[in-house]
N, C-alpha and C positions, 0 to 999 in steps of 0.2 A: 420450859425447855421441852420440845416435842423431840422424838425420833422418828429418822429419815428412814425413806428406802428407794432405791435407786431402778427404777424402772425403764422397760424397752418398747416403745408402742411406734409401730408403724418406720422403725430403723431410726428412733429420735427417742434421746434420752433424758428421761424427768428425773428430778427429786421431789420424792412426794411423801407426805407424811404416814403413819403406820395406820392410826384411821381411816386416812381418805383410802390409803390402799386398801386395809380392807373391806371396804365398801364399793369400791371398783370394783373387787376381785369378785365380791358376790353376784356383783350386775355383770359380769363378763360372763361366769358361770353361768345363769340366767339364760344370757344369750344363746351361748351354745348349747345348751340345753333343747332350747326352743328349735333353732333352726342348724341344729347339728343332725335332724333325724330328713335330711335332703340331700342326693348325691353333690350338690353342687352351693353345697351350706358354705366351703374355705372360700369362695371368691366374696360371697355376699359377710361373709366374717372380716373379710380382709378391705373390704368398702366402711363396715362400720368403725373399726380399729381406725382407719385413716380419719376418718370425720372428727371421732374423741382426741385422736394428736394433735390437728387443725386447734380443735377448742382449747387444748389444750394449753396450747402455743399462742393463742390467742392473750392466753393470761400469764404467763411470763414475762416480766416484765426486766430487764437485765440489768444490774444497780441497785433494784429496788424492791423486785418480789422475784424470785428463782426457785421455789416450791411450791407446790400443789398442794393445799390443803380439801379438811373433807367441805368446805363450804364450795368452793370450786366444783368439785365430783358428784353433791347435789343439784349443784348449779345445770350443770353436762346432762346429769340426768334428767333433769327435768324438761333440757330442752330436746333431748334424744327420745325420749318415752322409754316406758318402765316394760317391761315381757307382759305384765300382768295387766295392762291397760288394755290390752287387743287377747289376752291370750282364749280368756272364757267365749272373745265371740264365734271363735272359729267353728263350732259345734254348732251353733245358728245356720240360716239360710244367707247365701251372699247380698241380697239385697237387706239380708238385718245389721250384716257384718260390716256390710260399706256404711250404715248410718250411725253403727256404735261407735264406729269408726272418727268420722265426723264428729260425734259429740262427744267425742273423750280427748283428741290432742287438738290441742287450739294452734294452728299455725304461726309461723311468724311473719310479720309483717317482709318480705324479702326481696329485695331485688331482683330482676334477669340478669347473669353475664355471659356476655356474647362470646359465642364459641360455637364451632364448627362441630356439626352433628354428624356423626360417622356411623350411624346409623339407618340415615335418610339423604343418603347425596346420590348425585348425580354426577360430580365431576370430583369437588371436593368438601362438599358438605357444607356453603358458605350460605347459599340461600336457606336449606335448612335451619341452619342457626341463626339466621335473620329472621326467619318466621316466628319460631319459639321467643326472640327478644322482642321483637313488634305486637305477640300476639294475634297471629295470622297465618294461614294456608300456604307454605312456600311453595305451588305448584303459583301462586299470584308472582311471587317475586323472580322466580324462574321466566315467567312471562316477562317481565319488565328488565330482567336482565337481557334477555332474547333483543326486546325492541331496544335496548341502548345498544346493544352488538351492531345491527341493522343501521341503526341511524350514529354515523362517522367513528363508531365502532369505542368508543370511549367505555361503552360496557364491559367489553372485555378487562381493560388495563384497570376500571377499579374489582373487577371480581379477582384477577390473579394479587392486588397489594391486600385484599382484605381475606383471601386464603394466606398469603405471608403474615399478613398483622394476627388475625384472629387464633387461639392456640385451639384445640382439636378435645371435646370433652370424653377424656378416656376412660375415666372412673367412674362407678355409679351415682357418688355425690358431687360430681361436675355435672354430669345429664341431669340431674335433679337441680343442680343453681342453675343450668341452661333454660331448664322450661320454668323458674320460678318457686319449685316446691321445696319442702322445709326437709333440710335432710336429717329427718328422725327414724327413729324404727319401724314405724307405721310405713312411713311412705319408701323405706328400703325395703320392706317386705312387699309391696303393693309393687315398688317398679321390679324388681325382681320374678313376683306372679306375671308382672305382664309379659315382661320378655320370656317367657317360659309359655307360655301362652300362645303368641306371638308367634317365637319358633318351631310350634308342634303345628301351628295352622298354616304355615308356609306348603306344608305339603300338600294339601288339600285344596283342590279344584284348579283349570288350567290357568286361569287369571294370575294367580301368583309366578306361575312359570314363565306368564309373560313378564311377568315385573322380574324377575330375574335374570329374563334375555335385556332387558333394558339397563337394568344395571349393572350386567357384565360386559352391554357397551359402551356405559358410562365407564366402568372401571379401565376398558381398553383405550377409550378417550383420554382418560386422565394420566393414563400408563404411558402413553404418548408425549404430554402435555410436561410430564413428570421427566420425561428424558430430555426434553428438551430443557425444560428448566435445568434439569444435572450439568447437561452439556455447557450452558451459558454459566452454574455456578463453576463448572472446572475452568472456562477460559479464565471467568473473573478472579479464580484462587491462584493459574498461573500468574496473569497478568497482577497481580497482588501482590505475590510474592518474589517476582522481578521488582516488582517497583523499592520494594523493602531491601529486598539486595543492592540496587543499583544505589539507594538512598546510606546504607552500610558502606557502601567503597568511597563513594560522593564524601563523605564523614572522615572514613578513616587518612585518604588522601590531601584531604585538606588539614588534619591534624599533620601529617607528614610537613606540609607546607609551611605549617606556624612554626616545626621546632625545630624547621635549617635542611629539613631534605624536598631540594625541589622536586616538580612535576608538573604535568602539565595542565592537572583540574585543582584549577586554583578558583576561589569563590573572590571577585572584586570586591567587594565590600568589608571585608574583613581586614582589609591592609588600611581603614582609616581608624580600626580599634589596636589597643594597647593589648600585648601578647597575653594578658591572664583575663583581659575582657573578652579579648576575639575566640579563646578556648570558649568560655565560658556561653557566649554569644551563639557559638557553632553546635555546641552540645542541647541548649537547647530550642535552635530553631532544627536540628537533627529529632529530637523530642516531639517538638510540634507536627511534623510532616510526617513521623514515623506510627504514630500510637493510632491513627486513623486509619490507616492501613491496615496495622497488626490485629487492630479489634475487627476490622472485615474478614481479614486470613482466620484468626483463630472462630468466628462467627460462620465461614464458611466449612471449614473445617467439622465444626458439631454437625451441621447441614449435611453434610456430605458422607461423612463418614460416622454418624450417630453417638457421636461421643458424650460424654458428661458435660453440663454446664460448666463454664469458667465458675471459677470460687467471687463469691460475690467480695470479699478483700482484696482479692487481686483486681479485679474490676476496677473496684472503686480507688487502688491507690492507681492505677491506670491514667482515668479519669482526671483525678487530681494533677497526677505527672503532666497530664495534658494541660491543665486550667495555668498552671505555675508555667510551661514552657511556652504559651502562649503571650501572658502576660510577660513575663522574662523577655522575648522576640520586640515587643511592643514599647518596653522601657528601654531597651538597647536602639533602636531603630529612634525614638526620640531622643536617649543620650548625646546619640553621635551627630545628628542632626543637630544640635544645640551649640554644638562647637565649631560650627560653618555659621555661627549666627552675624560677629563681628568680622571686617576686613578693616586690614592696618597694613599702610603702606611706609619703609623709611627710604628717603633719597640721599646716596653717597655720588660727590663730582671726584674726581680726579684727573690731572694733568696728565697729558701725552706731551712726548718733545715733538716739535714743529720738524715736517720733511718735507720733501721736495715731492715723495711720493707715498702714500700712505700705501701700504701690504698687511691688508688684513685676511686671517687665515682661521681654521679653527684647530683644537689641539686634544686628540683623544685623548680623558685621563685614566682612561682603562688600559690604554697600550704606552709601553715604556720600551723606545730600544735599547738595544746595548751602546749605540752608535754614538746619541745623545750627548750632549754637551750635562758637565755635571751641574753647573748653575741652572739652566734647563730644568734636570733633572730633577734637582733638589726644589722646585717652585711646583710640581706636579705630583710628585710623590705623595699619598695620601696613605696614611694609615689609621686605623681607629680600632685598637686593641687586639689586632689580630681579627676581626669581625670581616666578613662580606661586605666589601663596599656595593653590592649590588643594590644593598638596602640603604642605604645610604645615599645614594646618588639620583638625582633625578635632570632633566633635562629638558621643562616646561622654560625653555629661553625663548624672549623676542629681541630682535633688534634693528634699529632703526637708525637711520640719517638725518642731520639737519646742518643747517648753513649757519654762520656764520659772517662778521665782518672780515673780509681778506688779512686785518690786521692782527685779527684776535687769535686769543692761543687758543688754541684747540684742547676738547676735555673729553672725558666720557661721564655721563651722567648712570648709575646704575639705581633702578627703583626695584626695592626686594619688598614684596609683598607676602602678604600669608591673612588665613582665617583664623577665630576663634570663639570661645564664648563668650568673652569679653575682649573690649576694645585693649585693653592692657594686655590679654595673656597674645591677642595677636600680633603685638607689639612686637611683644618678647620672642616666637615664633621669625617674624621678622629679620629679628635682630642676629639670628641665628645661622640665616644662610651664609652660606661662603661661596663667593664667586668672583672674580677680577682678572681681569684682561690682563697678559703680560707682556710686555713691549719688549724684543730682542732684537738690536739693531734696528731696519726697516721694518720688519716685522712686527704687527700686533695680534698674540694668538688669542681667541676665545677662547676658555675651557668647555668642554662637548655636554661637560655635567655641573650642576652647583653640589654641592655638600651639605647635608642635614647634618645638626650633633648628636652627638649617638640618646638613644630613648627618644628622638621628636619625631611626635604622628605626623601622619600627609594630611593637611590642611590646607589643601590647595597653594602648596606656595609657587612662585611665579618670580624672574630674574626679566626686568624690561631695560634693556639697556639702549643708550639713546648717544651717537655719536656726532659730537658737533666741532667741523671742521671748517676751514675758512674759504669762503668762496676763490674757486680758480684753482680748487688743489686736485690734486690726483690723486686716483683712487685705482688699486686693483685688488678684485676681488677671487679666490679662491674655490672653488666650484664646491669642496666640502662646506665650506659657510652659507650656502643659500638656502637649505633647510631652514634657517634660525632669521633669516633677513623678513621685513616684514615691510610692506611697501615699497620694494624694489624692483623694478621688471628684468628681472637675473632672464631670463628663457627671451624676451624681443632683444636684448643685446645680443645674447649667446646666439642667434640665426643671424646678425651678421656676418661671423666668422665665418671662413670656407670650408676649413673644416670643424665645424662646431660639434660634433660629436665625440672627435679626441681635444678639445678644447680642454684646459686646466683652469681658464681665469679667465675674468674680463674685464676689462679697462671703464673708469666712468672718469667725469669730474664733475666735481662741487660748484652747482647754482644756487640761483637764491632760490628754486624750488625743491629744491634736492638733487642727488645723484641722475647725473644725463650721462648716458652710451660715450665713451669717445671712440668707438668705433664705428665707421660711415656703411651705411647699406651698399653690396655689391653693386654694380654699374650689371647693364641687362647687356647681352648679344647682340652684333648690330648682324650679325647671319640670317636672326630669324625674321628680320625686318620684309622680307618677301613670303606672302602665303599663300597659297592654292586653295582655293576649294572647289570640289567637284560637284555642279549641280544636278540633282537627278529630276527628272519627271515624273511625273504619276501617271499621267496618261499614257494611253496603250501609243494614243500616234509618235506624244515625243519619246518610247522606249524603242519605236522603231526606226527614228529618227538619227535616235541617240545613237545605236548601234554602226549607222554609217557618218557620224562624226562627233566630236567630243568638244565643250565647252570650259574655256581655261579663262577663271579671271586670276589675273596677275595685279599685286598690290606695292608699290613701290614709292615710299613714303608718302606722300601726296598726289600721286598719280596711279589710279585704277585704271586696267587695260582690262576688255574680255574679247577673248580671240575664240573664232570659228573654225575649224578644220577638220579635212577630211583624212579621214587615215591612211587610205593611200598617195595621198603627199607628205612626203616627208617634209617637214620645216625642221630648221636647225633654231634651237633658242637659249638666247645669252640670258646669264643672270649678271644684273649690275651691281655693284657694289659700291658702296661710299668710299 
């Protein structure tokens, strides 16, 4: 059993054992020791401390190892270097210092990570930190960015995604994994002398001044480049966060619509799920469309106004939310799809009494007067527990005519059809509709709606009723009925009438093709049987012709007359008449 002690390196908190601490503590002293005697020792302090938390973190393992032991802290050490491995060369000459250097910490074998060098840019440091990852001169890749600009300008659009993608090496053990080298104490004291170095000889001779006017109009390039990008993230954070709104009301409106309060953004597809599917369905295709957005809004947002990263938990339950509402969107849309798979049709005949004239009408079951006969009444009347027959009611009717033997009784055939996932459930679907013509005296009304039983999804159902009457009978038809008729020519009968506009009904009778007009086409005018037309000329001679006489052909059933005359004689002319 060791004892713990609870350490703070770099705002990240360890448990580490009482050895390994004190063995830290002395290499930390150490440090500051060494490079505490430089005005500018806390940055280069505060670069090391980050490097040993990285390592540190490196070996935490959660579940399984969650303390720092002292085998770990020599570990660190040895890959950081010790004060005492560099500290005696300093009193040497620099060219002894760089090779004790070399032969006392052995590097590690280590990667490039590509990162924007804020050091050495020009716009935004991308070609920079391409060179150091390639291993090469970025005034070369600057060039070949130039020629992709030039040639259909495609340079441009990958250097602005790889300034977005590539992150910006701020610390001095980022610049050190940018160029390659091992972030130990050696090589933080080395970049540290450089930049130090670096910064003192800026001031010296005009050449640098030139590099300064250059990169202050790199910087006014980019300060450019950089508003305009702001400008385009603030459209896309408006235009983002509308969408997220509009997608919230879209949402909440349609939940209004499932639990009885209408309106008018109602989603189609949701009226062929069952009320605790269609919540369920809505919530998360509202899920899927919404978390794409939110993670650009909240993404833009740190962009914009330089805020904290999201919490990587929240992210990832995010994520998830998304992966589940996805898949969720994907099993519903095949669900319901699966229950349009079978159609099942059942056929009911029923007798009509034989008339002299059939009066078929239709009979809204939405409207009830008071006037009403109560027999009427009581065959219309629809109740289902107090519920909205709105939902209930649909009004997918055809209906059609056919002939008969003159002798035979006349019927109506009705075929109630519907969908489902199996041949049996749309059976049963079927069997469910309520619909039947009522015969009242002469009259045979249609109902405007069929009837679903309460709980039955829409599944396509469908009422084809089919009227067979016996040749020679008569027929009148009701102008509300033509909606629902289906190979009828209701509109070339109705332009018989004179006045067909306040027409109420039209007259047919029963062939052996089906329903014929008995209404005959208006007879024509015999007034208009005489017609004039006036010939004009083109030419300039017959316009001046024309002006001293006028040419009249007269058309009088079978005899065409064309008269000549001048306009100072008057002729008198009869019109004949039959």
């Amino acid at each position: 059993m060791n004892k713990t002690i609870i350490i703070n390196i770099n705002s990240i908190v360890f448990h580490i054992e009482e050895d390994a601490y004190e063995t830290l503590r002395s290499y930390m002293i150490d440090i500051k020791k060494h490079f505490g005697n430089t005005a500018e020792s806390k940055e280069i302090l505060e670069d090391i401390e980050n490097r040993i938390a990285e390592m540190f973190n490196e070996r935490i393992q959660s579940g399984r190892k969650e303390v720092i032991n002292l085998e770990d802290v020599q570990e660190v050490i040895a890959r950081m270097g010790s004060v005492s491995d560099f500290e005696q060369s300093e009193d040497a000459s620099d060219d002894i210092h760089e090779g004790q250097a070399t032969n006392t910490v052995k590097p590690d074998n280590l990667g490039r990570k590509l990162m924007r060098d804020p050091d050495d840019k020009i716009l935004g440091g991308v070609c920079s930190g391409l060179a150091h990852y390639f291993g090469m001169e970025p005034k070369w890749l600057r060039v070949l960015v130039v020629l992709f600009v030039l040639i259909g300008g495609s340079g441009f659009l990958v250097y602005i995604i790889l300034w977005i993608v590539m992150p910006v090496a701020e610390t001095r053990a980022d610049k050190m994994a940018m160029r390659g080298e091992v972030p130990n104490l050696q090589n933080f004291k080395k970049s540290f002398d450089e930049e130090v170095r670096s910064f003192s000889s800026e001031f010296a001779g005009a050449g640098e001044h030139i590099g300064r006017g250059a990169r202050t109009a790199g910087n006014a390039l980019g300060g450019c480049l950089g508003a305009i990008g702001k400008m385009i993230a603030w459209l896309m954070l408006i235009f983002t966060g509308l969408n997220i709104l509009g997608l919230f009301i879209f949402y909440v409106f349609n939940l209004m619509n499932l639990f009885g309060l209408e309106n008018p953004i109602l989603f189609p597809p949701l009226a062929v799920l069952a009320l605790d599917d269609a919540i369920i369905a809505l919530t998360f295709g509202f899920l899927a469309m919404t978390i794409p957005f939110l993670a650009l809004f909240l993404w833009l947002i740190r962009v914009l106004f330089k805020t904290d990263k999201v919490n990587n938990y929240l992210s990832l339950t995010m994520f998830a939310a998304w992966i589940v509402s996805v898949v969720a969107v994907i099993y519903y849309c095949i669900y319901a799809s699966q229950d349009f798979r079978e159609k099942s049709t059942i056929n009911v005949q029923k007798n009509i009494t034989t008339q002299k004239v059939y009066h078929f009408s239709e009979k809204d079951v939405r409207i009830l007067d008071a006037s009403e006969k109560d027999s009427l009444r009581s065959k219309f009347n629809i109740k289902i527990d107090g519920q909205d027959l709105r939902n209930y009611l649909h009004n997918s009717i055809g209906i059609t005519f056919e002939s008969l033997d003159s002798l035979a009784q006349p019927y109506i055939q009705y075929n109630y059809s519907a969908k489902g996932k199996t041949y049996q459930l749309a059976a049963e679907r079927a069997k469910g509709i309520g619909y039947e013509a009522v015969q009242e005296g002469q009259k045979i009304l249609f109902p405007s709606h069929f009837l679903l039983q309460k709980n039955t999804l829409d599944r396509d159902q469908y009422v084809g009723v089919t009227v067979y009457l016996p040749r020679g009978a008569k027929v009148v038809l009701e102008r509300n009925i033509e909606r629902k008729l289906r190979d009828v020519p209701c509109w070339e009968c109705l332009k018989n009438y004179a006045d067909h506009d306040h027409q109420k009904y039209t007259e047919w009778t029963m062939s052996s093709t089906g329903l014929v007009c008995a209404q005959a086409e208006p007879e024509k005018d015999d007034d208009d049987e005489e017609e004039q037309v006036t010939v004009k000329k083109s030419s300039k001679e017959e316009e001046e012709s024309s002006s001293q006489r006028d040419s009249v052909i007269t058309i009088d059933g079978s005899n065409v007359t064309i008269e000549v005359k001048d306009k100072n004689v008057k002729i008198q002319e009869k019109k004949s008449k039959k």
